[in-house]
C-alpha positions in Angstrom: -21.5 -40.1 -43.9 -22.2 -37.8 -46.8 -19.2 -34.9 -47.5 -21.5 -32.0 -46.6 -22.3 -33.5 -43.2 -18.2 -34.3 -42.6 -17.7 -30.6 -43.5 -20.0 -29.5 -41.4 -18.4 -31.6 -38.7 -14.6 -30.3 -39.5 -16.1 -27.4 -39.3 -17.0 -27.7 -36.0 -13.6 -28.7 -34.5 -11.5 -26.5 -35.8 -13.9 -23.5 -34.7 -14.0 -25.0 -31.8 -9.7 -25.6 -32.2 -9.3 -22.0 -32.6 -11.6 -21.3 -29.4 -9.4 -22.8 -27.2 -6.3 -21.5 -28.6 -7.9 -17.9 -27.8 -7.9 -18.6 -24.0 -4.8 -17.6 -22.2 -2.8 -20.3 -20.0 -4.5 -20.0 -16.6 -2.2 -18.4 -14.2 -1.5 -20.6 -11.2 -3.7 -19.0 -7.5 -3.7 -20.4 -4.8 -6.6 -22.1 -3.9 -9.6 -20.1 -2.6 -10.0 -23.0 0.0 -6.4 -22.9 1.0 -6.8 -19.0 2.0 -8.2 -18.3 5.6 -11.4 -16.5 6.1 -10.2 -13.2 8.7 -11.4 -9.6 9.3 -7.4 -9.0 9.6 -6.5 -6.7 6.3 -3.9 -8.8 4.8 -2.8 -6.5 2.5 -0.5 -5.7 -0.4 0.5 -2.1 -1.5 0.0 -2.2 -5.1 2.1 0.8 -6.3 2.3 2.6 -9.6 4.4 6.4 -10.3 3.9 6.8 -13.5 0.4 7.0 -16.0 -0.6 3.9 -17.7 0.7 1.2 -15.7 -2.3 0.3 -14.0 -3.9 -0.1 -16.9 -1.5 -2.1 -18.4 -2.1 -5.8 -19.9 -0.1 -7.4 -17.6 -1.1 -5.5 -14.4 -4.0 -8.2 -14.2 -2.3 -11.0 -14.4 0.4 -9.2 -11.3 -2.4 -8.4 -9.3 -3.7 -12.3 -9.4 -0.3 -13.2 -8.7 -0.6 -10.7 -5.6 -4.4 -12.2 -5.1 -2.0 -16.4 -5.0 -0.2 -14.9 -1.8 -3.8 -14.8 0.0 -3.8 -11.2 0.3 -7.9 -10.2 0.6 -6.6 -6.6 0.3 -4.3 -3.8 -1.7 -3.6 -0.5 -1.0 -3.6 1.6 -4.5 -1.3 4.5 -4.3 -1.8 7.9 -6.6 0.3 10.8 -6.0 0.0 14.5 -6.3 3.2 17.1 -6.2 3.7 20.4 -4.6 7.2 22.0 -5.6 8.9 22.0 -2.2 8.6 21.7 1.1 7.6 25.6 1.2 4.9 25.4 -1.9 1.2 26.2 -1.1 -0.1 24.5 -4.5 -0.9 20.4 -4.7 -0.9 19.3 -8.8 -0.7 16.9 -10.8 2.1 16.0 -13.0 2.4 14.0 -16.0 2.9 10.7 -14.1 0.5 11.6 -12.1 -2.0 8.0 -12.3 -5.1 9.2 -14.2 -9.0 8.1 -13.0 -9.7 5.8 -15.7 -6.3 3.7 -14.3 -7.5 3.8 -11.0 -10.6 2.5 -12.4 -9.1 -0.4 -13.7 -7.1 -1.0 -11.2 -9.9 -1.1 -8.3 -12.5 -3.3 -11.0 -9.7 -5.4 -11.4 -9.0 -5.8 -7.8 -12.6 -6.3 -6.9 -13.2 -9.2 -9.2 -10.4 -10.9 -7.4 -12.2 -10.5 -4.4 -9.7 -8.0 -3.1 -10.5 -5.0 -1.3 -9.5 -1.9 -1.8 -7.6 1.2 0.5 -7.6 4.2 -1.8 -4.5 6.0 -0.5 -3.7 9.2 -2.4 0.0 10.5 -1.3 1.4 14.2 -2.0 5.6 14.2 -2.7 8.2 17.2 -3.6 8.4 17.6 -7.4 11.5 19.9 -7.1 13.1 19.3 -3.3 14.6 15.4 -3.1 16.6 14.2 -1.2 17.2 17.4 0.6 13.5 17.2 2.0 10.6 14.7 2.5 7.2 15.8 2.4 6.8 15.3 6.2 8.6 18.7 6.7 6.0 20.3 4.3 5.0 23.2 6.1 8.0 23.9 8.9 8.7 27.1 7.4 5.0 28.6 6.7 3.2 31.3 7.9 -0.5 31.5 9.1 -1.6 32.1 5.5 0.3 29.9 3.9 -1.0 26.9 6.3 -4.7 28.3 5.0 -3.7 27.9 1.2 -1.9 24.9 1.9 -5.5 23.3 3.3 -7.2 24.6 0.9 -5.1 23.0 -2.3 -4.8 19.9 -0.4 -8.7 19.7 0.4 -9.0 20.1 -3.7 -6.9 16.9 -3.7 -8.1 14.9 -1.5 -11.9 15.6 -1.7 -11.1 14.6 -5.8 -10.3 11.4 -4.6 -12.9 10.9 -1.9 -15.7 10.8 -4.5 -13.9 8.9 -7.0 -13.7 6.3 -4.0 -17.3 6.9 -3.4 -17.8 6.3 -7.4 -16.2 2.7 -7.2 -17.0 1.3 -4.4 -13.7 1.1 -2.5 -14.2 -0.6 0.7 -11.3 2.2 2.5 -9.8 5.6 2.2 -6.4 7.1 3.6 -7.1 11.1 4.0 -3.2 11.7 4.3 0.1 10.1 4.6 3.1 10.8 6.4 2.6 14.7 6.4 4.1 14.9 10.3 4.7 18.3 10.6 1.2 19.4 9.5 -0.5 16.2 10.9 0.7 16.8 14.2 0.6 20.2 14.6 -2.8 21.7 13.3 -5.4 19.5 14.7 -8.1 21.6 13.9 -7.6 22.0 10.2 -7.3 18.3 10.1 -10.9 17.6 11.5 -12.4 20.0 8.9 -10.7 17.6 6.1 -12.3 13.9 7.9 -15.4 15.9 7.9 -15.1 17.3 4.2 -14.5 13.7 3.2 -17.2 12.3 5.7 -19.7 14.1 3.3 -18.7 12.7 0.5 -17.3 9.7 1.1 -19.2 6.3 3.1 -16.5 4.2 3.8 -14.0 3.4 6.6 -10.9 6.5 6.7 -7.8 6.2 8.0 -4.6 8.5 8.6 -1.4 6.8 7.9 0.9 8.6 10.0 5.4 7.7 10.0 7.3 6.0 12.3 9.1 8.3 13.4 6.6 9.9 16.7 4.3 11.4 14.7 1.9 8.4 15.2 2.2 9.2 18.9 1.8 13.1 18.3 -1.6 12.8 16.5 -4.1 14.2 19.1 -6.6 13.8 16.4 -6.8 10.1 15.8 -10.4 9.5 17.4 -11.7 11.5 14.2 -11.1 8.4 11.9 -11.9 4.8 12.3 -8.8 3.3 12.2 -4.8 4.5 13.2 -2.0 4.1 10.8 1.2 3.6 10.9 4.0 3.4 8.3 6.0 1.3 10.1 9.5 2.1 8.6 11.1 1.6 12.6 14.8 1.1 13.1 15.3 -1.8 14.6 19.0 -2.7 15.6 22.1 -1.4 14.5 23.7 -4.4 13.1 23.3 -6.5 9.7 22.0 -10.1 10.0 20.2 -10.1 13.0 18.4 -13.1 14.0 14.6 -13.5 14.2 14.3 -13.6 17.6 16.7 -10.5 17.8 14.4 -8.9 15.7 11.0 -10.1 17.6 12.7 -8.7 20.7 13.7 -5.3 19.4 9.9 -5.1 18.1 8.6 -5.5 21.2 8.6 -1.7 23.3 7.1 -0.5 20.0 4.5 -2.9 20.6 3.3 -1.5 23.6 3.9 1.7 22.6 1.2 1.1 19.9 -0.7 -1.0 22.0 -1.0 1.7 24.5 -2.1 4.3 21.3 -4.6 2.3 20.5 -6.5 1.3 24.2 -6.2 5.5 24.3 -8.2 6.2 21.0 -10.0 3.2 21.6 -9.2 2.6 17.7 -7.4 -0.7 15.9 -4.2 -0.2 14.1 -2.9 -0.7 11.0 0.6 -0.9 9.8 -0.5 0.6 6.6 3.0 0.5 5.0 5.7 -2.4 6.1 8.8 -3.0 4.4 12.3 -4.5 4.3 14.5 -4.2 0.7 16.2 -7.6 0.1 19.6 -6.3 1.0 22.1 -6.2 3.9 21.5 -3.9 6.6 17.6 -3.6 5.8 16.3 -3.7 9.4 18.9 -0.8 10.3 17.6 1.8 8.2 14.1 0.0 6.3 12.7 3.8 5.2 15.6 4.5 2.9 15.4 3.2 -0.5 18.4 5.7 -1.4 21.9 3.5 0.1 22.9 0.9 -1.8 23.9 -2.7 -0.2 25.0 -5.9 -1.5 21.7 -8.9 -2.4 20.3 -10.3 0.8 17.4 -12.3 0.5 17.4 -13.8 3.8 17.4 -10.6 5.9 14.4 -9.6 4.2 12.8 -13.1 4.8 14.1 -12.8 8.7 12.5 -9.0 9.1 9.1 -9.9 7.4 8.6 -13.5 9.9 9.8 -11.4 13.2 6.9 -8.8 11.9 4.4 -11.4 11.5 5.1 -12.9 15.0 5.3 -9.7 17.0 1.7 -8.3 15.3 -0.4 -10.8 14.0 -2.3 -12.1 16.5 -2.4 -9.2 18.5 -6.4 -8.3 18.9 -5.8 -4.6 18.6 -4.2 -4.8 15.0 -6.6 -4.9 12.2 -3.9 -5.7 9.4 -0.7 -4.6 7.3 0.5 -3.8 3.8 3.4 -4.6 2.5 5.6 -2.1 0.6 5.3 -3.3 -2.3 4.0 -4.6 -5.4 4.4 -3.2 -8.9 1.7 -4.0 -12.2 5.0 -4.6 -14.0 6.2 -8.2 -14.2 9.7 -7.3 -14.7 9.8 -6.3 -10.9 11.1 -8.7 -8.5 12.9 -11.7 -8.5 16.1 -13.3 -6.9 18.3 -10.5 -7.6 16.2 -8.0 -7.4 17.6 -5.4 -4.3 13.8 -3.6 -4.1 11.4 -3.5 -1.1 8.9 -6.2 -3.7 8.4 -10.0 -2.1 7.4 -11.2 -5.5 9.7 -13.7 -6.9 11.7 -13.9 -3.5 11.5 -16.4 -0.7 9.8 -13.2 1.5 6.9 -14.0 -1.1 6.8 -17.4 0.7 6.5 -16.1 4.4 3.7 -14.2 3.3 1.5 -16.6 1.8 2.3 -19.4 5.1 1.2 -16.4 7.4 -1.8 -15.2 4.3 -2.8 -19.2 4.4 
């Protein structure tokens, strides 16, 4: 073999050596075979508060670990801000996602062969915890409820096209805003029809727990009814599963009965327990502070799956939450997240 052809051939392998160095470890999925093929939304709420994150390098790499539970789709939050419960203007702050992250985020999502629920939220900038945004408006005038629609039209026809722009397969026009939801029907049908015109996908109102999803008289003016499904289920810690089921089961048919009357499917478009004792008791507030429970949280996310899943009228969930951050999570992590936690588990047997 003459030196220049040996050369040539060393050449070669380490080339080739440095090629395969380049590649990152593949991170473990679960099999696409080993994932069921259902119209049911099995869905994740993919959840960033702060600019940047969804654009991180490591957000991929959390959303395919997110894609491994079998999930087929995410909801991807991006809130706006109004001062207080009594402010007129909706703006963006500084942690405030930008478009080009949302952009990632949804390409990302897409090549995983997740789909996509757009679900812009508005919060108080300057009035936690002594309100929640669901008593935005209680205190306003005539006027002030015009201004109000108009700044919040703004927002949420701004995210309506960027939906439009990439293809997202779903868009939530509002979220928990019970005082307004229920109350001005007619302001809320201009809004599904201001987004209708720009915006060719299914929409979806995800309305709280706590009877404004039974209040809506508007609900036949979207294509699907939703419900963040925070619901206090017994007052007592460590309940069993079919404690649990039972408790479930008058809200069942009280969201059966919602959805035979707006001839519309339901979705629990946020679900979620923290991994602590006492979850089921109060699941909405993220604010108390309990000792570690993993096994409450695995016990509340199985009774939810058996009481819904294979009810014909449900179209799918999303559970509260999952951050782009890897550091999230984990066995002693107290959060409402399922990664790194047996709850992870329950998800993909049910997902499979």
């Amino acid at each position: 073999m003459s030196i220049l052809r040996l050369v040539t051939i060393i050449s070669c392998f380490l080339v080739l050596l440095s090629a395969c160095k380049s590649v990152e470890s593949p991170i473990p999925v679960t099999p696409i075979d080993e994932c069921k093929t259902t119209d049911m939304q099995q869905g994740i709420a993919y959840t960033s508060w702060g600019q940047g994150e969804y654009s991180l390098p490591e957000a991929k790499e959390s959303l395919t670990n997110l894609k491994a539970t079998c999930a087929n789709w995410i909801s991807l939050l991006v809130t706006y801000y109004q001062e207080t419960i009594d402010s007129t203007d909706i703006v963006a702050l500084d942690v405030t996602p930008t478009d080009a992250d949302l952009r990632i985020a949804i390409q990302e999502a897409h090549q995983l062969g997740l789909k996509v629920m757009l679900k812009p939220h508005i919060n108080l900038s300057n009035d936690l915890p002594e309100h929640w945004k669901g008593m935005i408006g209680q205190n306003f005038s005539e006027v002030d409820w015009q201004n109000w629609f108009s700044s919040y039209r703004s927002f949420i026809i701004r995210y309506a096209k960027l939906a439009e722009a990439y293809k997202v397969e779903q868009f939530s026009v509002g979220t928990e805003l019970s005082f307004a939801a229920v109350n001005r029907s007619a302001d809320w049908r201009k809004i599904v029809n201001a987004v209708r015109d720009v915006y060719s996908g299914e929409l979806i109102y995800a309305a709280n727990h706590s009877g404004e999803e039974l209040s809506v008289s508007w609900w036949d003016a979207v294509d699907l009814i939703g419900v963040d499904a925070y619901y206090t289920l017994l007052d007592k810690n460590d309940p069993t599963v079919a404690e649990l089921t039972h408790a479930w089961q008058p809200i069942v048919q009280n969201l059966e009965e919602l959805s035979m009357k707006f001839n519309r499917p339901v979705v629990l478009t946020e679900i979620g327990y923290r991994s602590v004792d006492g979850t089921v008791t109060a699941p909405w507030d993220f604010y108390v502070d309990s000792a570690l429970d993993l096994q409450e949280q695995v016990d509340a996310y199985e009774a939810v799956f058996e009481s819904f899943y294979n009810e014909p009228w449900v179209r799918g969930f999303y559970w509260w939450n999952w951050s782009p951050s890897l550091d999230s999570g984990g066995s002693e992590d107290k959060s409402y997240t399922p990664y790194g936690k047996p709850a992870e588990e329950v998800l993909k047997r049910w997902f499979k």
